[in-house]
Phi, psi and omega in degrees: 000130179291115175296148162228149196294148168232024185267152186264109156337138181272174184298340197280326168309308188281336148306340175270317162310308164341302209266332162305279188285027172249314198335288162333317191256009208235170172283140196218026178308195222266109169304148186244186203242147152110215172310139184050012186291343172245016196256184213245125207228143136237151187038032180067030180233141206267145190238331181188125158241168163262129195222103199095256180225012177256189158264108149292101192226117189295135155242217157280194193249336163301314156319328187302298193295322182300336175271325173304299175312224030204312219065040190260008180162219184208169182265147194262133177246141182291327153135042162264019175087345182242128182295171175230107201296334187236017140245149168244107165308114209293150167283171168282143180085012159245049193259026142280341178270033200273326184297285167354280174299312193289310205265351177287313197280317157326320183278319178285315176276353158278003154092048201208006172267000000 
């Protein structure tokens, strides 16, 4: 009898995949150190990272709001005390929209929205 798996991808699985269906379209340059060193760029600008277990993605800063009223997430604080109006930290249980959101946000900061 076939088992069927019922674990969930960890966020770092669903972050990789992410990045596996972006790839074609993202910067894939020399890895840096530090802030972003693992997150995802066009034109050597950060577009969308994993920061916990969460998705982090620039958007524009009204979209921003409108998915917060929504409750699809929070304004992302790096962890100085001040949010950053045009990124949103995706909520937990919201990695279907991760394709979604990640590719919203590519096209705005490559200047394509």
């Amino acid at each position: 009898m076939d088992t069927i798996d019922t674990t969930s991808p960890t966020p770092e699985e669903r972050y990789a995949a992410l990045t596996d269906e972006l790839i074609d379209r993202i910067d894939t340059g020399p890895p840096s150190k530090g802030f972003g060193s693992g997150a995802l760029k066009v034109d050597r600008k950060i577009f969308a990272m994993l920061a916990g277990d969460r998705l982090v993605v620039k958007l524009p800063r009204p979209r921003v709001d409108a998915l917060v009223t929504a409750g699809a997430g929070e304004r992302f604080d790096p962890g100085h005390g001040r949010v950053m109006k045009e990124w949103l930290s995706l909520a937990p249980g919201a990695e279907d929209d991760w394709l979604d959101l990640a590719t919203e946000a590519l096209a705005f900061v490559g200047g394509k929205t």
